[in-house]
N, CA, C and O atoms as a CHARMM CRD file, in Angstrom:
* protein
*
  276
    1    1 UNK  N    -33.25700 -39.36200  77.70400 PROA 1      0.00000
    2    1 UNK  CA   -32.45700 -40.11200  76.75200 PROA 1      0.00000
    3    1 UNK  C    -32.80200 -39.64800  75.34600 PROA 1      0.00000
    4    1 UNK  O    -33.94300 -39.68500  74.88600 PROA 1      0.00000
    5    2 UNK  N    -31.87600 -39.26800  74.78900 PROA 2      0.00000
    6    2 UNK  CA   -32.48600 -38.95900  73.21500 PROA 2      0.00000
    7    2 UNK  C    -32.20200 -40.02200  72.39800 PROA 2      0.00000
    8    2 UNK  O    -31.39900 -40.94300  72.54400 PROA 2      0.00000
    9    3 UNK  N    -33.26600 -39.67100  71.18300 PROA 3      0.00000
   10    3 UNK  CA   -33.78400 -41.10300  70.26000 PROA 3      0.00000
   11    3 UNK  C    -32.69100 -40.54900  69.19400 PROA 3      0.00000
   12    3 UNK  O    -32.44400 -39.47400  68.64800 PROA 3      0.00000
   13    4 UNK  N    -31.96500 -42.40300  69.20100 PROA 4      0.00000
   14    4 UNK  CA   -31.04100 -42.22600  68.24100 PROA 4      0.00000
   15    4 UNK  C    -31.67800 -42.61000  66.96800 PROA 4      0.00000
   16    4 UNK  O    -30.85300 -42.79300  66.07300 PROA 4      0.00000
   17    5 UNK  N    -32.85100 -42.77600  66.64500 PROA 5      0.00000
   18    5 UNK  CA   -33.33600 -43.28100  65.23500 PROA 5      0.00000
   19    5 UNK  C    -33.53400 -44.92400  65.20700 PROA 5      0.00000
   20    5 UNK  O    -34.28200 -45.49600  64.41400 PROA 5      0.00000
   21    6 UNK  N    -32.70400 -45.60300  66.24300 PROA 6      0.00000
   22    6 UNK  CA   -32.92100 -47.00300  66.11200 PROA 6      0.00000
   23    6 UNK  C    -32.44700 -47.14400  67.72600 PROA 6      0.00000
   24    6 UNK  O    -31.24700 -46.89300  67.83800 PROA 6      0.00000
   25    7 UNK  N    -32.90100 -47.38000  68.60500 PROA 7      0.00000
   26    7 UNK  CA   -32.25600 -48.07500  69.66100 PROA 7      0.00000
   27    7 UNK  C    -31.48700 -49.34600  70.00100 PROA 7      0.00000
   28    7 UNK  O    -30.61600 -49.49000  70.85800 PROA 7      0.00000
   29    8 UNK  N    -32.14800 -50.51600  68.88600 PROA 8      0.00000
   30    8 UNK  CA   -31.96500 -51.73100  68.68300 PROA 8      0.00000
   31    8 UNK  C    -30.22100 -51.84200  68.13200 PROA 8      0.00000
   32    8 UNK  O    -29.30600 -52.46300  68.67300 PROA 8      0.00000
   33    9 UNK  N    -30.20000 -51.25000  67.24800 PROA 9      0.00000
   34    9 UNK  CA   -29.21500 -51.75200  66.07000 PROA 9      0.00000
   35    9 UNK  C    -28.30600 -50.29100  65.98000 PROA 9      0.00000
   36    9 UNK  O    -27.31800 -50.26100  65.24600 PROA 9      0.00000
   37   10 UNK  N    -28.68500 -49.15300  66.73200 PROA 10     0.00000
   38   10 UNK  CA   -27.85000 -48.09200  66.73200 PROA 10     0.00000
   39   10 UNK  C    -27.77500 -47.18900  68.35600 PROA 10     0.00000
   40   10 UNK  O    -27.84900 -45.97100  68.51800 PROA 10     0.00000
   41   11 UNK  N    -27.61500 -48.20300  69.34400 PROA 11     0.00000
   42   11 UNK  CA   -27.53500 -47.48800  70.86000 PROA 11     0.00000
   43   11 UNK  C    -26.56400 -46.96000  71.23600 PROA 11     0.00000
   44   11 UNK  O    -25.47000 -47.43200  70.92600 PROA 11     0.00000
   45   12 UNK  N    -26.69900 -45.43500  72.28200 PROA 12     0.00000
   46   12 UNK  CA   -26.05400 -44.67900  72.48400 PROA 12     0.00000
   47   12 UNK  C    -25.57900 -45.64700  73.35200 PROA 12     0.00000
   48   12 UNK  O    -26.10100 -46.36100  74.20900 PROA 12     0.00000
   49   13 UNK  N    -23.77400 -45.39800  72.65400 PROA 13     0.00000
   50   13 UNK  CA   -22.65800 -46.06100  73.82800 PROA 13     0.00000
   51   13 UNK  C    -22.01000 -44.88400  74.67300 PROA 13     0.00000
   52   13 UNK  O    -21.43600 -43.90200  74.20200 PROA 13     0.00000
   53   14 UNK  N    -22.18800 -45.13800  75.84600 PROA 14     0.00000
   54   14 UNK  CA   -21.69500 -43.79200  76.66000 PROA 14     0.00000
   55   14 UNK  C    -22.37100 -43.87400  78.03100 PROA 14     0.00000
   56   14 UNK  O    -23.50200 -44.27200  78.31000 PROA 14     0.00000
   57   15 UNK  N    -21.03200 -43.22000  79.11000 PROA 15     0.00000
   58   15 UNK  CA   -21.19000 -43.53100  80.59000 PROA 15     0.00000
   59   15 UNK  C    -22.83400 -42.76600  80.88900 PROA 15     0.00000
   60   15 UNK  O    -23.14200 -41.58300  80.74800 PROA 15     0.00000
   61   16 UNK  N    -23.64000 -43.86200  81.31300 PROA 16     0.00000
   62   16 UNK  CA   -24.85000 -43.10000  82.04800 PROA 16     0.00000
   63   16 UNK  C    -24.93600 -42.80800  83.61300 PROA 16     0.00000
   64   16 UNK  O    -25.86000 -42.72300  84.42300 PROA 16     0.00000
   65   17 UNK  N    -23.82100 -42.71600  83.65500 PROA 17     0.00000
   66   17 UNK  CA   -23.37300 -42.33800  85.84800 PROA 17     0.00000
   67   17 UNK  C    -23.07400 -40.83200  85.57200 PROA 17     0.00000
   68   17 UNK  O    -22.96900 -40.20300  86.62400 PROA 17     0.00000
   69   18 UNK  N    -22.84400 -39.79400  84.01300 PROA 18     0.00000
   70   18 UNK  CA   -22.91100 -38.56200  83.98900 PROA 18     0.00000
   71   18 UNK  C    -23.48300 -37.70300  83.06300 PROA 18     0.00000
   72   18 UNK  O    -23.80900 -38.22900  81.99900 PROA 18     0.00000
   73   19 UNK  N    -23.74700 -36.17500  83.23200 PROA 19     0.00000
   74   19 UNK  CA   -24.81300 -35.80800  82.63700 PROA 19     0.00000
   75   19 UNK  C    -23.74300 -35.22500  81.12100 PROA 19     0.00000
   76   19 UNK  O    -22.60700 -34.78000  81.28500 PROA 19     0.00000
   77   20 UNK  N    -24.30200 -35.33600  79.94900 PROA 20     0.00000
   78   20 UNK  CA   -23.44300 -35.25100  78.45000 PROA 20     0.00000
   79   20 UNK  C    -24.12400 -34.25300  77.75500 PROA 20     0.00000
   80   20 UNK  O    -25.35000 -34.23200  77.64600 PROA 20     0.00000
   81   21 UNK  N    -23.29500 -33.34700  77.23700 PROA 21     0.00000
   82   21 UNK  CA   -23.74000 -32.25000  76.28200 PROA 21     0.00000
   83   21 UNK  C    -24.05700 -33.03900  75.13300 PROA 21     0.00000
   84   21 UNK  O    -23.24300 -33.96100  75.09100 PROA 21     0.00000
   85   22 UNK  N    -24.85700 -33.10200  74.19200 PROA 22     0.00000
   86   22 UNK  CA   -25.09200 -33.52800  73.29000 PROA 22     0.00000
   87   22 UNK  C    -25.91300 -32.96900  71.84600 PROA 22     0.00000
   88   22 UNK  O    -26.88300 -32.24000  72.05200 PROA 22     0.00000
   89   23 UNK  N    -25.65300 -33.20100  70.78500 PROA 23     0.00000
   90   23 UNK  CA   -25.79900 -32.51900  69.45500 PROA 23     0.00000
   91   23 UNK  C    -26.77200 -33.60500  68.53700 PROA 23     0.00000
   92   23 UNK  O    -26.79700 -34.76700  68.94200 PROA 23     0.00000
   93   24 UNK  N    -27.20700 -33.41500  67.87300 PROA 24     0.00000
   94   24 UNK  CA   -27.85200 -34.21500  66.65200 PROA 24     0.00000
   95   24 UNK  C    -27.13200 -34.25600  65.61800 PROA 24     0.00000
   96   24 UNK  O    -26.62500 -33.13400  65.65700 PROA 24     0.00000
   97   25 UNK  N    -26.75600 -34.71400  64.78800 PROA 25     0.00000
   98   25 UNK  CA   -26.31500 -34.58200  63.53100 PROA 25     0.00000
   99   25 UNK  C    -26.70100 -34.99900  62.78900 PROA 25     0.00000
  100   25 UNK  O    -27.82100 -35.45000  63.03000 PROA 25     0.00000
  101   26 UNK  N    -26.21500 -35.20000  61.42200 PROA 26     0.00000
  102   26 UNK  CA   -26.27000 -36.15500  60.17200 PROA 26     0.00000
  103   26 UNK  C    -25.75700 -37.34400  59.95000 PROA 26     0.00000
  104   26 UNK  O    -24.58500 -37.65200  60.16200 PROA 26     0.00000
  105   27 UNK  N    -26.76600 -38.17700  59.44100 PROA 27     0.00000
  106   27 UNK  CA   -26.30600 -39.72400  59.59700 PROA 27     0.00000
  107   27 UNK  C    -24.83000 -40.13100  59.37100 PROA 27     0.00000
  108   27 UNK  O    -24.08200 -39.71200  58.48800 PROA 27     0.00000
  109   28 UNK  N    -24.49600 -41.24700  60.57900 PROA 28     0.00000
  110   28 UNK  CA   -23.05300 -41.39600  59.78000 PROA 28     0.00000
  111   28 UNK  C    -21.96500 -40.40900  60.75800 PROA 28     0.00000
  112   28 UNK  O    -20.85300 -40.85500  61.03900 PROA 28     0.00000
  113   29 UNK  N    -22.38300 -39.11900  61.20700 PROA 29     0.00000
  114   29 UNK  CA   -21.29100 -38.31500  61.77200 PROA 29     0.00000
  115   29 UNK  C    -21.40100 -38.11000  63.18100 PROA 29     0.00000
  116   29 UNK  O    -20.83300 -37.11700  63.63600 PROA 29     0.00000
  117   30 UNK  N    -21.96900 -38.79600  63.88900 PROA 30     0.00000
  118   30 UNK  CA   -21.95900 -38.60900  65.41200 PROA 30     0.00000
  119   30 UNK  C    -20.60800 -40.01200  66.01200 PROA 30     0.00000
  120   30 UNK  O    -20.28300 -41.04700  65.43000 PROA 30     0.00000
  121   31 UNK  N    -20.17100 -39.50400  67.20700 PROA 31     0.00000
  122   31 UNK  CA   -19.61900 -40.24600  68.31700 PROA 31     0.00000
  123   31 UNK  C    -19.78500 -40.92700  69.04700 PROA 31     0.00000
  124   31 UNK  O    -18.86200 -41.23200  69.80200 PROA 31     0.00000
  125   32 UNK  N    -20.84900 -41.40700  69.15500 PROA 32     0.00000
  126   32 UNK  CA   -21.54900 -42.32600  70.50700 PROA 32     0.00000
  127   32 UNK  C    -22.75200 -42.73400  69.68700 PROA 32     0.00000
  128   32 UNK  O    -23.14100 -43.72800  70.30000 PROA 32     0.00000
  129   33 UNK  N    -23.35400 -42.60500  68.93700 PROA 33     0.00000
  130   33 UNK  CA   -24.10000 -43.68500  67.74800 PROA 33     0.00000
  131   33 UNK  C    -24.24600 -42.60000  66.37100 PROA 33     0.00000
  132   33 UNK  O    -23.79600 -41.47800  66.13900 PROA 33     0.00000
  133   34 UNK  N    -25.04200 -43.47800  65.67500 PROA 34     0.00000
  134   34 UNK  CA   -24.97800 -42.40200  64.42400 PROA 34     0.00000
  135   34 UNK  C    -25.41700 -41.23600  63.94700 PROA 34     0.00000
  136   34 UNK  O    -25.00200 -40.60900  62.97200 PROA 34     0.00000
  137   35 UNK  N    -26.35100 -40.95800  64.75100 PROA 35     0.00000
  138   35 UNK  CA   -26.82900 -39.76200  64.95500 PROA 35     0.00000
  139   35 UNK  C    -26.44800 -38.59200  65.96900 PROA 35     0.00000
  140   35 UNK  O    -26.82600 -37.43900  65.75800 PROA 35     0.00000
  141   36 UNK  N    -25.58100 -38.98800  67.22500 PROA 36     0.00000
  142   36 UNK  CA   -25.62200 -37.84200  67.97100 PROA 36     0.00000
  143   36 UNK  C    -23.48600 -37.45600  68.63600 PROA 36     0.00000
  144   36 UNK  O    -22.52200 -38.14300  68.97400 PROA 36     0.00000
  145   37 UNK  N    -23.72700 -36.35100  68.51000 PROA 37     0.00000
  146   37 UNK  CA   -22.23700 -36.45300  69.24900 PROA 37     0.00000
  147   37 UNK  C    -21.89500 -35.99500  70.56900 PROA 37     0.00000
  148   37 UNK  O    -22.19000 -34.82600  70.82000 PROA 37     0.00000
  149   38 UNK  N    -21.35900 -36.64500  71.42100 PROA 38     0.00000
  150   38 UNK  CA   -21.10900 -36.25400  72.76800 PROA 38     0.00000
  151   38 UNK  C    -19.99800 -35.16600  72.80600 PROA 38     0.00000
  152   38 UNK  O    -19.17700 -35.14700  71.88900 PROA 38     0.00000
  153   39 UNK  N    -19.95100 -34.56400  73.47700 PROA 39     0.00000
  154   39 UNK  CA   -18.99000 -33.43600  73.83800 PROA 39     0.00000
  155   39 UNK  C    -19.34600 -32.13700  73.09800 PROA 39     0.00000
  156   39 UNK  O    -20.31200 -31.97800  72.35200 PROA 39     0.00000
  157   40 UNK  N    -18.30700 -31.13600  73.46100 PROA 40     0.00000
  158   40 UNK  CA   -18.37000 -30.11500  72.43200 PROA 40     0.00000
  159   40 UNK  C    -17.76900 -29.91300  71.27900 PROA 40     0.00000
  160   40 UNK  O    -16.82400 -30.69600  71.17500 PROA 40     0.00000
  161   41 UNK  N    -17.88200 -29.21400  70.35100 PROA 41     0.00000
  162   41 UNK  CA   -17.15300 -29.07900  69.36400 PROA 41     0.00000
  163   41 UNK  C    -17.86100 -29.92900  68.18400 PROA 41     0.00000
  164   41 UNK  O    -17.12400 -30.75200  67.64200 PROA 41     0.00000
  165   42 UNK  N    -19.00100 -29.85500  67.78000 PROA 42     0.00000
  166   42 UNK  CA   -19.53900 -31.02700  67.04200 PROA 42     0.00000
  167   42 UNK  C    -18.61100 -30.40800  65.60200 PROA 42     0.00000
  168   42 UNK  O    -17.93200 -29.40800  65.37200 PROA 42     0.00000
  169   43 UNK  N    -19.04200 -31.65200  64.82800 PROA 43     0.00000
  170   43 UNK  CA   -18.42100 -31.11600  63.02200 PROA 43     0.00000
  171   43 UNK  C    -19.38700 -30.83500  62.40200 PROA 43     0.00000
  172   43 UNK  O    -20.55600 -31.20200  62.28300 PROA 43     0.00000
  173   44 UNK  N    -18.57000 -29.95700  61.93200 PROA 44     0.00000
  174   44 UNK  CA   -19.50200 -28.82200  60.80200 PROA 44     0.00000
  175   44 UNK  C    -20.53200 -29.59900  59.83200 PROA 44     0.00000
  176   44 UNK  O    -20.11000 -30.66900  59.39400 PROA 44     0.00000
  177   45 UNK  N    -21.96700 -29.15800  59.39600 PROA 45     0.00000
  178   45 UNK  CA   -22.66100 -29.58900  58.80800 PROA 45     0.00000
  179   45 UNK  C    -21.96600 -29.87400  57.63700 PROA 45     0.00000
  180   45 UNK  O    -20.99000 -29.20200  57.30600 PROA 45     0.00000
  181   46 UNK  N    -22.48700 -31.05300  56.81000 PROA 46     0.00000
  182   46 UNK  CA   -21.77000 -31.50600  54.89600 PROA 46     0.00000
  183   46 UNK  C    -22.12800 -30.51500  54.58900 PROA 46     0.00000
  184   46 UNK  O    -23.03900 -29.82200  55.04100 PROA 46     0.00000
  185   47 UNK  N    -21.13100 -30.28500  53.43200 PROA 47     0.00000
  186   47 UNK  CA   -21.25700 -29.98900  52.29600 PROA 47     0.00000
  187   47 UNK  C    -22.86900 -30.06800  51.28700 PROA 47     0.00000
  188   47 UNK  O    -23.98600 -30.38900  51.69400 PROA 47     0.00000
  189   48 UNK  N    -22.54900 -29.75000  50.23200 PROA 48     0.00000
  190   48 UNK  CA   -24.20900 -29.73900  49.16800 PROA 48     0.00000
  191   48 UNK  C    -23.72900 -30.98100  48.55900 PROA 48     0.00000
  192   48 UNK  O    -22.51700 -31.18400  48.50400 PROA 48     0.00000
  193   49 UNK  N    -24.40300 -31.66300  48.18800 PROA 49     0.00000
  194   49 UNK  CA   -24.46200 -32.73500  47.37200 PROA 49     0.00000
  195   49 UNK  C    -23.89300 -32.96200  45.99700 PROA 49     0.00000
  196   49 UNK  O    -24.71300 -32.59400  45.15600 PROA 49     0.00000
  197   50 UNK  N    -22.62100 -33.50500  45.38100 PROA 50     0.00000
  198   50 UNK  CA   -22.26300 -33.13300  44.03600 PROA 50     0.00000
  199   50 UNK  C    -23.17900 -34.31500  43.16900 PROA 50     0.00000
  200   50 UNK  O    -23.28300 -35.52300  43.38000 PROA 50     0.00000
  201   51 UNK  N    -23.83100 -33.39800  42.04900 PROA 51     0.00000
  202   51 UNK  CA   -24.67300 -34.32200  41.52200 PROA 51     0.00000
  203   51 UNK  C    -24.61300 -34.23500  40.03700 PROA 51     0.00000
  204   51 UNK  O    -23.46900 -34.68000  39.95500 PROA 51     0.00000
  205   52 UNK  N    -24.95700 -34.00200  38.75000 PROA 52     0.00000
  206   52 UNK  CA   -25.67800 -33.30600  37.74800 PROA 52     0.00000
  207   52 UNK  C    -26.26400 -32.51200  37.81700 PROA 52     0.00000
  208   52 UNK  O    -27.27500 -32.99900  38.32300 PROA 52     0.00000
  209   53 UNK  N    -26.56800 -30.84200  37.59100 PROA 53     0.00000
  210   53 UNK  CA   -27.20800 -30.22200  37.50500 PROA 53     0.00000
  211   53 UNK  C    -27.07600 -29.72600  35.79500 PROA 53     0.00000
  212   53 UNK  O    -26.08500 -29.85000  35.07600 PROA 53     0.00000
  213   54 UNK  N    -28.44700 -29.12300  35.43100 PROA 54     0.00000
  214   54 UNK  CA   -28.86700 -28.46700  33.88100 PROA 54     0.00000
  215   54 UNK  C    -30.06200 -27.53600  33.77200 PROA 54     0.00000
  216   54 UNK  O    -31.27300 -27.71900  33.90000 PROA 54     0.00000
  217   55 UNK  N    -29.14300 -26.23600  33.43000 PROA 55     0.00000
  218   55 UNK  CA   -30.07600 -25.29400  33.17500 PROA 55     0.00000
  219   55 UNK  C    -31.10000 -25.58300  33.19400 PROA 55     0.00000
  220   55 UNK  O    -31.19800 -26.81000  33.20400 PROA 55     0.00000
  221   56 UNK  N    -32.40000 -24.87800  33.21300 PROA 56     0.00000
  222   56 UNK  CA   -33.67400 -24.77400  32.99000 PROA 56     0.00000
  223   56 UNK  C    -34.11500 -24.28800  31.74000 PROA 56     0.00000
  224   56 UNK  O    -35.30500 -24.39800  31.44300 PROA 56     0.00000
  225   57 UNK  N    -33.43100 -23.84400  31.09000 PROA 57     0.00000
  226   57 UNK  CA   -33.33400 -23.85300  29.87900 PROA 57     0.00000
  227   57 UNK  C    -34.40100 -24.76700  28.91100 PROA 57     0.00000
  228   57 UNK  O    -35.52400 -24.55800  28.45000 PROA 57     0.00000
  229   58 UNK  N    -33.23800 -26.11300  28.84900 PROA 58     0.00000
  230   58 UNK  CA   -33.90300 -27.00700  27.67900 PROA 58     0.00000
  231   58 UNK  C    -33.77700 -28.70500  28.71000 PROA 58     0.00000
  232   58 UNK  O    -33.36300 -28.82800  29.86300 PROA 58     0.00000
  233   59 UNK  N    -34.23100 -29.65600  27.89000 PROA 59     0.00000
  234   59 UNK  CA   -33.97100 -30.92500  28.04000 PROA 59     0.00000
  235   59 UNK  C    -32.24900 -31.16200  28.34100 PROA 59     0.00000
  236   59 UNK  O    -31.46400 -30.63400  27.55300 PROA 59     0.00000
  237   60 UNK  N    -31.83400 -31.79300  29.25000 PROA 60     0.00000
  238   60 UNK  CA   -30.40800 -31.81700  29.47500 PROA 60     0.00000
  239   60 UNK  C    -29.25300 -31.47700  28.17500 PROA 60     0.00000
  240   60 UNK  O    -28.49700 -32.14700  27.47200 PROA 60     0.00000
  241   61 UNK  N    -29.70900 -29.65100  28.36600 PROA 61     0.00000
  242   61 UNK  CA   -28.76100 -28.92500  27.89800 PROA 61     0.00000
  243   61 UNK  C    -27.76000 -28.45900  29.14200 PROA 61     0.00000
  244   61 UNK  O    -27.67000 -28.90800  30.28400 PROA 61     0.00000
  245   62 UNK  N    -27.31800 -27.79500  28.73100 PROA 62     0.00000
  246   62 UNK  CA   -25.93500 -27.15700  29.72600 PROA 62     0.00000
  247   62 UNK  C    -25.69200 -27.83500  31.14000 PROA 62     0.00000
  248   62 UNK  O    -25.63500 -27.15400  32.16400 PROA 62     0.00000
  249   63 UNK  N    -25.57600 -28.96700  31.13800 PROA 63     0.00000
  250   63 UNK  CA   -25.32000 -29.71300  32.39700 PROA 63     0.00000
  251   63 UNK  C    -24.10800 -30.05400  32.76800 PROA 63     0.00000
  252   63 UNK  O    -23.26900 -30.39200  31.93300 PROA 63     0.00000
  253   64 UNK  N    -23.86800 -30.01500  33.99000 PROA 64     0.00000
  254   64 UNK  CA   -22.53600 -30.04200  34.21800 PROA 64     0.00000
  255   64 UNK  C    -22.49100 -31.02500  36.39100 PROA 64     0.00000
  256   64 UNK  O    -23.35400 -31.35200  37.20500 PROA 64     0.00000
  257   65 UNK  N    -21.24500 -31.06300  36.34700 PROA 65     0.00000
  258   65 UNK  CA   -21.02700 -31.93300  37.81900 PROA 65     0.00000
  259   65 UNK  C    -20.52900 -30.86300  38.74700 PROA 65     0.00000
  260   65 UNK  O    -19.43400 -30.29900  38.75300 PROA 65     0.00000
  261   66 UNK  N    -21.62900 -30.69800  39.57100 PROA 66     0.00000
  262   66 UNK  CA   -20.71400 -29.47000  40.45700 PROA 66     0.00000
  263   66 UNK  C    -21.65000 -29.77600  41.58600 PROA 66     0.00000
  264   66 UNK  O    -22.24200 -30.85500  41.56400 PROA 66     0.00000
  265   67 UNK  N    -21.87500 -28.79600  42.73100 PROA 67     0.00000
  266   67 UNK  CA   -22.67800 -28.82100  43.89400 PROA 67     0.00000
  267   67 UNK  C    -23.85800 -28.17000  43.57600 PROA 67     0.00000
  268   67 UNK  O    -23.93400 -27.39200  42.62500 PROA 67     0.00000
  269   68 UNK  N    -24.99800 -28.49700  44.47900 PROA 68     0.00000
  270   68 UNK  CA   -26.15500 -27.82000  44.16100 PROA 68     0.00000
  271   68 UNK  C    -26.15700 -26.30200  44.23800 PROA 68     0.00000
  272   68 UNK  O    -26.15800 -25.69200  45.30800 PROA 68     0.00000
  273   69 UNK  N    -26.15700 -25.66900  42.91700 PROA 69     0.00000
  274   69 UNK  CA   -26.54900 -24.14500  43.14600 PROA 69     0.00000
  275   69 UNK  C    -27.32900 -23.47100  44.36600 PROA 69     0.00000
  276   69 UNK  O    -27.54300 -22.25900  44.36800 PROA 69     0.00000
């Protein structure tokens, strides 16, 4: 059985009478609890994070909203 991170409050829903290909993912993007997805074809890892980034330069000079370099 793989550990979904919480058994209590996040259990894998899914027939246990057969044997399931299964993936890990990122929180939030699995099929059968929040961590894991049954079948094939999982979805593609996220994206980078859009945040603030600023040169190294100076004190929040040249900063701007984009994805992590």
């Amino acid at each position: 059985m793989p550990a979904t991170g919480n058994h209590v409050t996040d259990p894998l829903n899914w027939d246990w009478n057969v044997c399931h290909t299964y993936y890990y993912l990122w929180p939030g993007m699995g099929n059968v609890s929040n961590m894991i997805w049954d079948g094939e074809n999982p979805p593609p890892k996220p994206g980078p994070p859009v945040a603030v980034y600023c040169d190294p330069v100076g004190f929040l000079q040249n900063c701007r909203i984009d994805n992590h370099p």
